[in-house]
TORKOLTI-567661 format. One record per residue (C-alpha): residue in one letter; chain; x, y, z. Coordinates in Angstrom, 2 decimals, m for minus. Example, Ala and Ser with C-alpha at 12.3 -4.5 7.8 and 13.67 -1.06 7.14 Angstrom:
# TORKOLTI-567661
REC code unit       x       y       z
REC    A    A   12.30   m4.50    7.80
REC    S    A   13.67   m1.06    7.14
This chain:
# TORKOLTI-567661
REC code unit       x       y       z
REC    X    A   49.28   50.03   39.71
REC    X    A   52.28   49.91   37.40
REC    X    A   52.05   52.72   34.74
REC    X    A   48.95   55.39   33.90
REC    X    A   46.08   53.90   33.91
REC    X    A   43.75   55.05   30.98
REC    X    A   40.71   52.42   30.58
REC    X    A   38.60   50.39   33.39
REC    X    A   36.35   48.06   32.26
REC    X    A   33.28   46.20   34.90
REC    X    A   31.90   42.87   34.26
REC    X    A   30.07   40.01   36.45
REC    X    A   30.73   36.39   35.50
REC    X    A   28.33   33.16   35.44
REC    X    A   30.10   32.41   38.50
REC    X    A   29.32   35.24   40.16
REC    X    A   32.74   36.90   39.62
REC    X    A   32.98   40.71   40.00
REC    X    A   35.61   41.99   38.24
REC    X    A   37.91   44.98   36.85
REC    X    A   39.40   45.29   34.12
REC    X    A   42.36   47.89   34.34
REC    X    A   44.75   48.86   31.30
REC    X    A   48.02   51.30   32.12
REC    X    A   50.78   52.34   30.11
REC    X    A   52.60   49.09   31.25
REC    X    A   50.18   46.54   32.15
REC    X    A   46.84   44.80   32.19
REC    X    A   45.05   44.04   35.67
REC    X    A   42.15   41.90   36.58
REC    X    A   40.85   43.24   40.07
REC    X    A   38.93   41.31   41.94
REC    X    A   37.50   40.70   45.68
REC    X    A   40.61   43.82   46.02
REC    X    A   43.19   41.94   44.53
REC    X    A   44.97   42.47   41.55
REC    X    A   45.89   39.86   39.22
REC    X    A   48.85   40.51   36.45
REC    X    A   47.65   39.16   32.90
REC    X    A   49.69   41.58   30.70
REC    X    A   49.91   39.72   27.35
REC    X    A   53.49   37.10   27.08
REC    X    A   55.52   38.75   23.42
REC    X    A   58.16   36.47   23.62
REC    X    A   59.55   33.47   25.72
REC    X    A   63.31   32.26   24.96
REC    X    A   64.30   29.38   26.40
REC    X    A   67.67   27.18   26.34
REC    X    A   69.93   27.45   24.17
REC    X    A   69.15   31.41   24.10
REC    X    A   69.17   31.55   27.68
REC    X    A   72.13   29.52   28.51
REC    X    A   74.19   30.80   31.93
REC    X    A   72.80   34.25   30.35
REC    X    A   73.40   36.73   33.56
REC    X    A   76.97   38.96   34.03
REC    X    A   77.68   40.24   37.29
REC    X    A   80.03   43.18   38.26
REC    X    A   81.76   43.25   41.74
REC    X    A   80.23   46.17   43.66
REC    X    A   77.10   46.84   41.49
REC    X    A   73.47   45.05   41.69
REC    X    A   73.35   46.24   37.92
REC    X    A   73.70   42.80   35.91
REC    X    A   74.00   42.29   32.23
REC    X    A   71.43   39.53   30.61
REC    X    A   72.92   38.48   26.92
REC    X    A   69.62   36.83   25.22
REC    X    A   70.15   37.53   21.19
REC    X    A   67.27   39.53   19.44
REC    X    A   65.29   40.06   22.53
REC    X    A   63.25   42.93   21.67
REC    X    A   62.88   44.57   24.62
REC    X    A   62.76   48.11   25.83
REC    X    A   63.33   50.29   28.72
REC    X    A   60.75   49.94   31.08
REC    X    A   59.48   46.58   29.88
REC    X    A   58.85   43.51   31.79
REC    X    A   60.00   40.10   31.86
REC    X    A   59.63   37.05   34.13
REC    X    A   62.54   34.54   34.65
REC    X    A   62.55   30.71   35.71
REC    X    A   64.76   28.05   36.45
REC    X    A   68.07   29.72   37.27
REC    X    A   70.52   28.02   39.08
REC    X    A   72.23   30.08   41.60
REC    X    A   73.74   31.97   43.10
REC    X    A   75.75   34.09   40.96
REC    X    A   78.42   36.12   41.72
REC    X    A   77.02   35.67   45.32
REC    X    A   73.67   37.01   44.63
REC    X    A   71.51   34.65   45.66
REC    X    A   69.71   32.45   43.29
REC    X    A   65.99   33.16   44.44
REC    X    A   66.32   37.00   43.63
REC    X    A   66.58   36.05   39.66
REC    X    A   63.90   34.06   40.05
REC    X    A   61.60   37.31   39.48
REC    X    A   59.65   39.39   37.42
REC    X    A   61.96   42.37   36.34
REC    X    A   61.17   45.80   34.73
REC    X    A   64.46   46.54   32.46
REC    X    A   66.62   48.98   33.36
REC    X    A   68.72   50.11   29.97
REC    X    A   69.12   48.05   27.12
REC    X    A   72.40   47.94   26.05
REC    X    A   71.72   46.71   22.11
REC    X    A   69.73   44.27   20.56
REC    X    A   71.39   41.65   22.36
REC    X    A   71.79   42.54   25.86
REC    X    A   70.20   44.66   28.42
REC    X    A   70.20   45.15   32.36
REC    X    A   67.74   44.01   35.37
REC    X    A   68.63   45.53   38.90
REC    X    A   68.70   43.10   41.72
REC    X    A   68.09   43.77   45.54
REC    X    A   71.73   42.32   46.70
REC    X    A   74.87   43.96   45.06
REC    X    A   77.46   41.07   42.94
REC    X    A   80.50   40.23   45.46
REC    X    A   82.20   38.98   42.50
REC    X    A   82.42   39.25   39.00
REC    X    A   80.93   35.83   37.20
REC    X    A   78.88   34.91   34.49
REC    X    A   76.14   32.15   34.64
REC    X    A   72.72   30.65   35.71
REC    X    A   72.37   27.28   34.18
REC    X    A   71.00   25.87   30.64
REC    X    A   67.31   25.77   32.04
REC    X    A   66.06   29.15   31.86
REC    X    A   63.08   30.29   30.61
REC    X    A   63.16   34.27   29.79
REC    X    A   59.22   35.28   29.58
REC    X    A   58.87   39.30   28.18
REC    X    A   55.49   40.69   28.21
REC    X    A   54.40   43.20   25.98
REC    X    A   56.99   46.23   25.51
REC    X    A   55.63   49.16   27.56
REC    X    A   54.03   52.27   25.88
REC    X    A   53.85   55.97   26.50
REC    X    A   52.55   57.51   29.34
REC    X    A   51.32   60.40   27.53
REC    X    A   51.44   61.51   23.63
REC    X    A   54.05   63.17   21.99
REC    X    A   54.26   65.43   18.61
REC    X    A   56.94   66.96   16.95
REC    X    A   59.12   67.87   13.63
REC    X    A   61.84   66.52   16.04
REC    X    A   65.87   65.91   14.66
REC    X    A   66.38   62.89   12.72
REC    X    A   62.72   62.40   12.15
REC    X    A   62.77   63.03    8.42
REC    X    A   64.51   61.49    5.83
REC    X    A   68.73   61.50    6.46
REC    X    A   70.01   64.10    4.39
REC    X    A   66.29   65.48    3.36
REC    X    A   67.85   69.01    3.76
REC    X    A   70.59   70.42    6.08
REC    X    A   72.24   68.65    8.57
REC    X    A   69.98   68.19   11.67
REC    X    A   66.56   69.45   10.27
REC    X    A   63.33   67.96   11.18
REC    X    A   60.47   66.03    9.27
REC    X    A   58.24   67.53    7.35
REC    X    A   55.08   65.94    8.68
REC    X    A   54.73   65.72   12.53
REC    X    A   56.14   62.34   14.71
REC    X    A   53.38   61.56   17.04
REC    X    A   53.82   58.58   19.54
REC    X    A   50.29   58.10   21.21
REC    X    A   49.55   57.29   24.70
REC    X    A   48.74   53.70   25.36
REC    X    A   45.53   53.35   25.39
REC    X    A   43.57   50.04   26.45
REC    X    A   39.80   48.95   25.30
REC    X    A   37.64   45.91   26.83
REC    X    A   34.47   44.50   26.46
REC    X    A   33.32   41.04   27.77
REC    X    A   32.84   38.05   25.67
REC    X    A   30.64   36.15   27.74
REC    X    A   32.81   35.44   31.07
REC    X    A   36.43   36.05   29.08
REC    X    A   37.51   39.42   28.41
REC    X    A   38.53   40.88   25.00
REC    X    A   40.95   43.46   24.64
REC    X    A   43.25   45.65   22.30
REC    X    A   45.73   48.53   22.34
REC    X    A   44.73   51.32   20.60
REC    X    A   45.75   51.24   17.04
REC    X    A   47.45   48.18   18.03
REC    X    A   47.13   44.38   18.89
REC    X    A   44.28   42.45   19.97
REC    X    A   43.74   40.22   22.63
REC    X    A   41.41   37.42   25.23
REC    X    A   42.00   36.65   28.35
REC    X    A   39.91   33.16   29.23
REC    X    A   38.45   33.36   32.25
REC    X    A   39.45   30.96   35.44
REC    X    A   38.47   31.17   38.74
REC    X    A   42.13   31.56   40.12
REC    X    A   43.03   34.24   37.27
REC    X    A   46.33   32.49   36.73
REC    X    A   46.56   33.22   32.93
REC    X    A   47.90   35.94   31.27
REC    X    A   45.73   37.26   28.07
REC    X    A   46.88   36.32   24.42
REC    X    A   46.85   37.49   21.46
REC    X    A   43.44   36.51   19.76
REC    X    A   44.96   35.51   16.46
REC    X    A   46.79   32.94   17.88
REC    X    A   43.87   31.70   20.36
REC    X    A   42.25   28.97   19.88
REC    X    A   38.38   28.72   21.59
REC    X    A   36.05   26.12   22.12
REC    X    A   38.38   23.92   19.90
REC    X    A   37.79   26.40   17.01
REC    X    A   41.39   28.04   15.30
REC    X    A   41.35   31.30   15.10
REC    X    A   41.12   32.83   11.38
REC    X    A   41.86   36.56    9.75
REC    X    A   41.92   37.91   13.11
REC    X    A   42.85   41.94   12.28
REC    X    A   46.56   42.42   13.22
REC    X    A   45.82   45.87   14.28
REC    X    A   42.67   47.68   15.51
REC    X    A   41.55   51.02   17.14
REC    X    A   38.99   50.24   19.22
REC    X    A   37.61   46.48   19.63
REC    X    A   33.99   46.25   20.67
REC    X    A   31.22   43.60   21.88
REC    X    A   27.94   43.82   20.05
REC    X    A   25.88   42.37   23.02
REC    X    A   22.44   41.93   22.00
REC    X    A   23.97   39.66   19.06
REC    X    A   27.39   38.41   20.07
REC    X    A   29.64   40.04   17.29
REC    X    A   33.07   41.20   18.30
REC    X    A   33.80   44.09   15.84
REC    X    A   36.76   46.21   15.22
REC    X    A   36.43   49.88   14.54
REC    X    A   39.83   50.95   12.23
REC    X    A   41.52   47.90   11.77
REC    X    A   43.42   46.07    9.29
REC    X    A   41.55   45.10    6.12
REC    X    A   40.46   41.03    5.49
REC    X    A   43.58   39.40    3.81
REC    X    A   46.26   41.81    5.27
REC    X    A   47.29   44.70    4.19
REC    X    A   47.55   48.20    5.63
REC    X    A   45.73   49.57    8.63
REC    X    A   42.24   51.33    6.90
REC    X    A   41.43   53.99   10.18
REC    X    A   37.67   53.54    8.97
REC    X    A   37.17   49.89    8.21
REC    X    A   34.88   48.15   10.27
REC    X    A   35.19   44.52   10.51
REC    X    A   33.23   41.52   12.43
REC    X    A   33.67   37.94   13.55
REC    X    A   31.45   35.59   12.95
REC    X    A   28.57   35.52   15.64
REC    X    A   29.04   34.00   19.23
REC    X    A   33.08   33.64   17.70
REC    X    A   35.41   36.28   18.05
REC    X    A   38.11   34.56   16.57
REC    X    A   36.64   34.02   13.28
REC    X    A   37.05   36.88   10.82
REC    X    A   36.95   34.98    7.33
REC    X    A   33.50   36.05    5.68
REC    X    A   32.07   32.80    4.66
REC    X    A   28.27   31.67    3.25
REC    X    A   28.14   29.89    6.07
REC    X    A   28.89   32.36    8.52
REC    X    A   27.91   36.36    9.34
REC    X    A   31.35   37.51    9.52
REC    X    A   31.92   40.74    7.41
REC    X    A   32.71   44.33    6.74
REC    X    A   31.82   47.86    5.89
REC    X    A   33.74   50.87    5.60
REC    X    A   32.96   54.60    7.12
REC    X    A   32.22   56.31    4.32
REC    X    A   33.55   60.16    5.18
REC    X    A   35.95   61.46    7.89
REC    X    A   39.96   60.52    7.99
REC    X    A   39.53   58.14   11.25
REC    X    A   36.86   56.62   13.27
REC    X    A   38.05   58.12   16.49
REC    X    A   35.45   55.87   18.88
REC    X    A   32.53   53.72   18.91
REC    X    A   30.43   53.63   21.89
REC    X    A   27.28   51.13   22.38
REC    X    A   23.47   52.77   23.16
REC    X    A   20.39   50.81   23.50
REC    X    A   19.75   50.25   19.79
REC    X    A   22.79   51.07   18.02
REC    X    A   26.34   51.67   18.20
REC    X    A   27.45   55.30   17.91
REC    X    A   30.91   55.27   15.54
REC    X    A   32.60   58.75   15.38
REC    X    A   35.07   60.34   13.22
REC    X    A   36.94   63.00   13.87
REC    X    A   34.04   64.98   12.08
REC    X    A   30.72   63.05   11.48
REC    X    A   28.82   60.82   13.86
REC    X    A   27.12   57.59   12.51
REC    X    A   25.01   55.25   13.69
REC    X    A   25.82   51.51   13.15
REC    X    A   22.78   49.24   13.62
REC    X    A   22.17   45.05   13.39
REC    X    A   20.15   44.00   10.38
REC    X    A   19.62   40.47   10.89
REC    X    A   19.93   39.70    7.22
REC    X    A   22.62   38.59    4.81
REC    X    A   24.57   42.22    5.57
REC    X    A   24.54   41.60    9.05
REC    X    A   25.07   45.32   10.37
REC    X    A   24.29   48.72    8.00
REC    X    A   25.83   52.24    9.16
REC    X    A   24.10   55.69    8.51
REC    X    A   25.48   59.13    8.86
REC    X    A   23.35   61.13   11.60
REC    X    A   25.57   64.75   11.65
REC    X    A   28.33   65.95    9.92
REC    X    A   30.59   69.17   11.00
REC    X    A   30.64   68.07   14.51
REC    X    A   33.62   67.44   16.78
REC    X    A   35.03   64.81   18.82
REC    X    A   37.81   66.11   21.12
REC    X    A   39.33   62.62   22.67
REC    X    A   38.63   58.89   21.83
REC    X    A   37.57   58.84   25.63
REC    X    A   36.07   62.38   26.31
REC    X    A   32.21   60.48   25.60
REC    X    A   29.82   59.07   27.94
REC    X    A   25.84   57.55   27.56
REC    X    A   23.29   58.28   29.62
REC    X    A   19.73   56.92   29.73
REC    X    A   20.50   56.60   26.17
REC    X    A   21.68   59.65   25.31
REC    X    A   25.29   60.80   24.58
REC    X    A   27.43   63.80   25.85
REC    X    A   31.09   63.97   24.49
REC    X    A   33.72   67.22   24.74
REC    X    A   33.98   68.62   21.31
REC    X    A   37.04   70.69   19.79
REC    X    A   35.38   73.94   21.29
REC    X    A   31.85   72.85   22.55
REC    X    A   30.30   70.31   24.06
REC    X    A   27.61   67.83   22.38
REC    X    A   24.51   65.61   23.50
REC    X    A   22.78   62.80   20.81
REC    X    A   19.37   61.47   21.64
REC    X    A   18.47   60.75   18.34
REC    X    A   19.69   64.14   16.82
REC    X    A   22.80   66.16   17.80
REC    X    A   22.82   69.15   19.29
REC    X    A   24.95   71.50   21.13
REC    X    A   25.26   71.70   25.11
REC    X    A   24.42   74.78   26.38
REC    X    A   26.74   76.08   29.10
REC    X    A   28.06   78.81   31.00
REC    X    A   31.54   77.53   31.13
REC    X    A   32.38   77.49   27.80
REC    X    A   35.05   80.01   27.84
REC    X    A   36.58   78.32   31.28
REC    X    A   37.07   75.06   29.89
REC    X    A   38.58   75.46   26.63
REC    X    A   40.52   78.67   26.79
REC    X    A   42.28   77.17   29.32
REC    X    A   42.88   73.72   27.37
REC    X    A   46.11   71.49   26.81
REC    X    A   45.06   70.32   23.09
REC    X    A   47.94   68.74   22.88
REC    X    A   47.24   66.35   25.13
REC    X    A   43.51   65.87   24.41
REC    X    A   44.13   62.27   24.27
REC    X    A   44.17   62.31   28.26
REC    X    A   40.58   63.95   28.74
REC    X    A   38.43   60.92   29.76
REC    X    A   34.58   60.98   30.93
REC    X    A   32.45   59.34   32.92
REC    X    A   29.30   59.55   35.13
REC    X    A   27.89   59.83   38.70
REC    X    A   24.31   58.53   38.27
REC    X    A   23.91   58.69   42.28
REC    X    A   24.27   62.75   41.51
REC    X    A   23.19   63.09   37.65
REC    X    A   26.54   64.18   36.59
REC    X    A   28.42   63.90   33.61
REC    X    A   32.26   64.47   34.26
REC    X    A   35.20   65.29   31.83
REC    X    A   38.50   65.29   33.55
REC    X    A   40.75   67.27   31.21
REC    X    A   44.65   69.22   31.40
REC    X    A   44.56   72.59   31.48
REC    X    A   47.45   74.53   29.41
REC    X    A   50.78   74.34   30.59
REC    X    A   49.76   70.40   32.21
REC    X    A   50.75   67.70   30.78
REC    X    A   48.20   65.07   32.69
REC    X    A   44.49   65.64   33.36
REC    X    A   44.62   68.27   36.42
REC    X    A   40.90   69.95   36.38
REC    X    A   37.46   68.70   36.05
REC    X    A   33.88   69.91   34.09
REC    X    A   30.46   68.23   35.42
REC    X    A   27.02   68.67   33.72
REC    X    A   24.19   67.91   35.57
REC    X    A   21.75   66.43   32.89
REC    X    A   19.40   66.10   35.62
REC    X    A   19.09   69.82   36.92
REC    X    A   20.77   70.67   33.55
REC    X    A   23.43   72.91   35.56
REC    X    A   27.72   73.25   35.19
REC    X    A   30.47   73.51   37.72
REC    X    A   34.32   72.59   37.69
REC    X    A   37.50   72.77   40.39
REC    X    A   40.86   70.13   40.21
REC    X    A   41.49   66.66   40.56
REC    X    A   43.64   64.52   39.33
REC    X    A   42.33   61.63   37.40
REC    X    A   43.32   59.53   34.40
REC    X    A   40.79   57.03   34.37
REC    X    A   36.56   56.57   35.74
REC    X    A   34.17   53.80   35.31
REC    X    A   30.47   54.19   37.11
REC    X    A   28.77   51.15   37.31
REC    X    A   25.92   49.56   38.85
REC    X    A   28.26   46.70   39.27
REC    X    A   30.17   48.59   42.08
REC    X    A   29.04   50.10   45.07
REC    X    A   31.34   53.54   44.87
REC    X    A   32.28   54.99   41.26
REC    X    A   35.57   53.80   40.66
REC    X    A   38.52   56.68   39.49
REC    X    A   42.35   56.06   38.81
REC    X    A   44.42   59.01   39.74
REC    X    A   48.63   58.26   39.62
REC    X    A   49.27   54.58   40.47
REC    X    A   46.03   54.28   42.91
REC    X    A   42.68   52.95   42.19
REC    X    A   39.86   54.82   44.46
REC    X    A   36.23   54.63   45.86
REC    X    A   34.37   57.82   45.34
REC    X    A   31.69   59.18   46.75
REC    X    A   32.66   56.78   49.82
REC    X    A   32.85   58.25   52.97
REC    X    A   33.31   62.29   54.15
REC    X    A   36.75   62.34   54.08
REC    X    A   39.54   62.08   51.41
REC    X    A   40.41   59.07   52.63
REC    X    A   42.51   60.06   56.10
REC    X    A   42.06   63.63   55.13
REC    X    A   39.43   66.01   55.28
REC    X    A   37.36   66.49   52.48
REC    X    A   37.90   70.43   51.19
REC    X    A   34.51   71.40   49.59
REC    X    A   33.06   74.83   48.49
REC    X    A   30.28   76.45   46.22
REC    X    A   30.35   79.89   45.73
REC    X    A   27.89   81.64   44.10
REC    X    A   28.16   83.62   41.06
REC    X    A   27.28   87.98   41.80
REC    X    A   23.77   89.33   42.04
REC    X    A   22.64   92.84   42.12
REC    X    A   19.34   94.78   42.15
REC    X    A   18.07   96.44   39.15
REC    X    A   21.07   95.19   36.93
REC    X    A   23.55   96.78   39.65
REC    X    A   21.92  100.59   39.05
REC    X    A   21.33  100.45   42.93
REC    X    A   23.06   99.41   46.07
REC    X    A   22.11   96.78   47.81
REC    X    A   22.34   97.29   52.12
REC    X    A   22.74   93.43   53.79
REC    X    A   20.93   92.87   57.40
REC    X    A   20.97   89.16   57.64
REC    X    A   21.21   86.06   55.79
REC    X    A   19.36   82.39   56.70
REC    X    A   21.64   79.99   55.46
REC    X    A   20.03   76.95   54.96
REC    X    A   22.35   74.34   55.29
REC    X    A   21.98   70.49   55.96
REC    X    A   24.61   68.72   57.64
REC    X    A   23.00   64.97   57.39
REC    X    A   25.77   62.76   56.96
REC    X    A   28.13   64.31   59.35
REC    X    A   29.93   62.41   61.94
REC    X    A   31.73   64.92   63.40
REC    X    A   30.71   66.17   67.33
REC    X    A   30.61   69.46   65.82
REC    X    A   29.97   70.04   62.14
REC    X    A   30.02   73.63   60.85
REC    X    A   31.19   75.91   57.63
REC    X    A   32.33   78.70   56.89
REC    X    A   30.14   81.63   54.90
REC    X    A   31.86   83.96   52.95
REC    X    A   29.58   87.12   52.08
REC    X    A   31.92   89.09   48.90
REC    X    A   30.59   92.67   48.62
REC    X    A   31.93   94.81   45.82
REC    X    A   30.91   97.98   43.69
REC    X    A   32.38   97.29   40.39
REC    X    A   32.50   94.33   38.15
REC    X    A   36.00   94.50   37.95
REC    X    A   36.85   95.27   41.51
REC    X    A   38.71   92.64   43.62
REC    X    A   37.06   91.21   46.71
REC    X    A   38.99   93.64   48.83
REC    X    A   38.43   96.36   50.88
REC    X    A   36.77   98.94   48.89
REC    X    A   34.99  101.76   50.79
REC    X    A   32.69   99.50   53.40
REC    X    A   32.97   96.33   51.00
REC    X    A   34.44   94.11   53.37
REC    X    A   34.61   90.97   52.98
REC    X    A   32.87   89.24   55.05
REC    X    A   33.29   85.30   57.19
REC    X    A   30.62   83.52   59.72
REC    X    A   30.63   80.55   61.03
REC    X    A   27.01   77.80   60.45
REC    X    A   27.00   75.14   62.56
REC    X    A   23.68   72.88   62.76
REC    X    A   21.85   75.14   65.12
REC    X    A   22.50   78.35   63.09
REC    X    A   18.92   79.82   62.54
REC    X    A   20.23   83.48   60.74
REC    X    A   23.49   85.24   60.54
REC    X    A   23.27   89.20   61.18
REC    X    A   25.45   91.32   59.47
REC    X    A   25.83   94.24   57.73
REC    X    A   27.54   95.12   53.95
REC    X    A   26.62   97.86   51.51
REC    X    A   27.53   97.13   47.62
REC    X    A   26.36   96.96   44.37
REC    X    A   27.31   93.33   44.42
REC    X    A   27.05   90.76   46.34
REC    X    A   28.52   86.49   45.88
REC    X    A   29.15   84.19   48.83
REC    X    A   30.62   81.04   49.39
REC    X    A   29.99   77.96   51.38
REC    X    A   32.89   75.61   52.48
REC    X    A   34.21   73.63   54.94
REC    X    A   37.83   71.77   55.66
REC    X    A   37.02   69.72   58.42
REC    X    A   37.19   65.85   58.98
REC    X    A   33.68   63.75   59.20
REC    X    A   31.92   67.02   57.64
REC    X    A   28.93   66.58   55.49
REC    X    A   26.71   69.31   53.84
REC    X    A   24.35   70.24   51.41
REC    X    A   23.27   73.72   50.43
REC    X    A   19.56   74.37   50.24
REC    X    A   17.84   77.52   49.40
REC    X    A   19.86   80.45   51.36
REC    X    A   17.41   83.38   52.21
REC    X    A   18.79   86.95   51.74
REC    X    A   17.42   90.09   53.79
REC    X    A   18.55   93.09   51.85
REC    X    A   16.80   96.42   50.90
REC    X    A   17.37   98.84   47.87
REC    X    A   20.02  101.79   48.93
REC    X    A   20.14  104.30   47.03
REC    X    A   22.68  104.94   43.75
REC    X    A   25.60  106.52   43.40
């Protein structure tokens, strides 16, 4: 993939299609049959006279100069060219025939593509039949806030001084939903747009005001949206935050619809169920997420539910909680109809009243917290294992480098570090699928990580007799462990028995609390041994190729031994 990927989306067509939706910093993908298929949105195409004998070459450099007036582009953008005639200061003609990501833009008239072959002369030209295609202009890979110089006002106060209200550039952040077979899409607080499906997914997505479907024009589309969203029981496409009906400013807690089984009619007509309704607390509605009967729409400090009527006011919205917390527009996932999401300093579940998660690693997760990049924590689920995940930064990261997993089943928390910008689960796919830096990947697929082994651990939290008043002497342990799945000739891990006398006492050695390491293989009945300690943990792991385990119930044989 081109860019950080921050939003997958899974849908299955009439025509038996199954296909990805994938939305990075500088594209949109359609993934299908394990291809992927460009359809980034077109934001400008200049043709001749614009583009006439447009390229300048240097002698010596592969660096050339395009002159196309008030193209709009930036650094890092993309754009497609056609129809040059060649070659050009001996670079051949077929290499400008090309998609090109920009490499500096020189002003608002010129800016520079790199080629593979270097110029062997200085010339200008390329013919009067160009056709200069730029796709959307890129966005950021991650946010950014900051009083920084120059942001305020130019001579606000002394030379050089910053704004007074912050300068925050968001990360660019995608949101689907299907539309029958097409796809519907927007960019957070940004631009919305359909891709019409084809079987050879040869066309790029547009944007949906200027998209005309089933012969029908399109009409009061919203310029700008948050979030766009499919109402699928009753074919609505609504926006959550949007731009109002008529124009006008962006209103970060309008909700607006199309017209049913239309999503490119907005007008609200007599004759039609288009409409809208407007959040009635909270600064923004930070995400809307679908359930079985209603559609969940959160601010950054209520949670409402936003149901279909059927009559003349087509959808009514009620406030369930107030004084709750929403961390990150993504950090919320539904399961069996209920709702978990990563709160400022908690975590929350919703089945039909709010309430706060229990769990034990409270203090793990968010003292140790990047909230300034909180727009990166994304969750998902692993309904093979009855997890919910939140992949998060940790301080002093600036992408999502550790991991939190509830089981909802066994109602249980652990954690460790991965690196993951983007998840979708789906009963669509065989494997969960997971974006991490410019790869997409099958989880849960295989016992390896991919060519590598698969490092995996569990280690146990301490345990003591008679809250730790009395030693505990060790004989033997029966470790119970399964190692279906393996392939390898020989799979085995490693125990790790971590005796100590003192809370606060590292696992070293501390009188006889040695720590302790055994090998289990397959055939290991019990492990005999011997520790002394007020305190015992172990740990289970392995780092071997074509290993597979599971932990059962380890037995301990241990006896009261005296205090001290």
């Amino acid at each position: 993939l081109k860019g950080i990927c921050r939003q997958m989306f899974g849908w299955i067509t009439s025509f038996s299609d199954n296909l990805l939706a994938l939305g990075t910093s500088k594209k949109v993908y359609i993934e299908g049959g394990g291809f992927l298929t460009d359809i980034t949105p077109i934001r400008a195409t200049f043709t001749t006279p614009d583009t006439n004998n447009c390229f300048d070459t240097t002698i010596g450099l592969n660096l050339v100069n395009v002159n196309i007036v008030g193209h709009g582009a930036t650094v890092g953008s993309f754009v497609t060219f056609s129809g040059v005639v060649g070659p050009i200061g001996g670079i051949p003609q077929a290499e400008f025939n090309a998609e090109f990501e920009i490499t500096t833009v020189v002003d608002a008239d010129n800016f520079k593509i790199t080629l593979p072959t270097a110029a062997t002369s200085t010339a200008t030209g390329g013919g009067t039949a160009i056709t200069a295609a730029f796709q959307i202009n890129i966005g950021n890979d991650i946010s950014a806030i900051g009083y920084g110089w120059g942001a305020g006002g130019w001579s606000r106060l002394g030379w050089g001084s910053g704004a007074l209200t912050p300068v925050v550039d968001i990360q660019r952040d995608w949101w689907f939903d299907n539309f029958d077979n097409d796809l519907v899409m927007n960019i957070r607080n940004g631009g919305v747009y359909y891709w019409a499906y084809n079987s050879s997914f040869n066309t790029r997505a547009t944007l949906l005001s200027a998209t005309t479907i089933d012969g029908i024009a399109p009409a009061d589309v919203p310029n700008e949206a948050m979030q766009i969203l499919v109402s699928q029981n009753d074919k609505h496409l609504l926006a959550f935050g949007c731009t109002p009906y008529g124009g006008g400013q962006f209103d970060p807690l309008l909700i607006r619809w199309a017209t049913q089984n239309q999503p490119n009619v907005w007008t609200p007509l007599p004759t039609n169920s288009a409409g809208f309704l407007r959040v009635s607390r909270g600064s923004q509605i930070v995400r809307a997420i679908a359930t079985r009967q209603e559609i969940l729409v959160f601010t950054e400090g209520t949670l409402s539910s936003l149901q279909f009527l059927g009559t003349s006011d087509v959808f009514g919205i009620q406030e369930l909680a107030d004084n709750i917390s929403i961390l990150s527009p993504r950090g919320v996932s539904v399961v069996n109809n209920t709702a978990y999401w990563m709160g400022h300093d908690k975590f929350y579940a919703y089945s039909g009243r709010v309430e706060t998660l229990p769990t034990t690693l409270r203090n793990h997760v968010f003292q140790n917290l990047n909230y300034e990049q909180a727009d990166q924590i994304v969750s998902g689920t692993n309904e093979g294992w009855n997890e919910v995940w939140w992949f998060y930064p940790t301080a002093g990261s600036t992408v999502n480098n550790a991991y939190v997993v509830y089981n909802h089943l066994e109602k249980i928390w652990y954690y460790g570090s991965i690196h993951r910008t983007a998840w979708l689960d789906s009963s669509l796919r065989e494997y969960p699928q997971a974006v991490g830096g410019y790869f997409i990947y099958d989880h849960e697929r295989g016992t390896n990580d991919d060519t590598l082994p698969m490092a995996a651990q569990i280690t146990s939290s301490d345990f003591d007799l008679s809250e730790g008043e009395q030693f505990l002497l060790l004989k033997r342990i029966i470790p119970d462990v399964s190692f279906s799945g393996s392939t390898a000739a020989t799979p085995e891990v490693t125990m790790t028995i971590k005796p100590h006398n003192f809370p606060g006492s590292p696992y070293t050695n501390v009188d006889s609390a040695n720590v302790i390491e055994t090998s289990v293989d397959v055939y290991t009945e019990q492990v005999f041994l011997r520790a002394r300690a007020r305190q015992l943990g172990f740990k289970i792991s392995s780092e071997d190729l074509d290993v597979q385990w599971q932990l059962g119930s380890p037995r301990i044989d241990a006896r009261p031994d005296g205090r001290r």
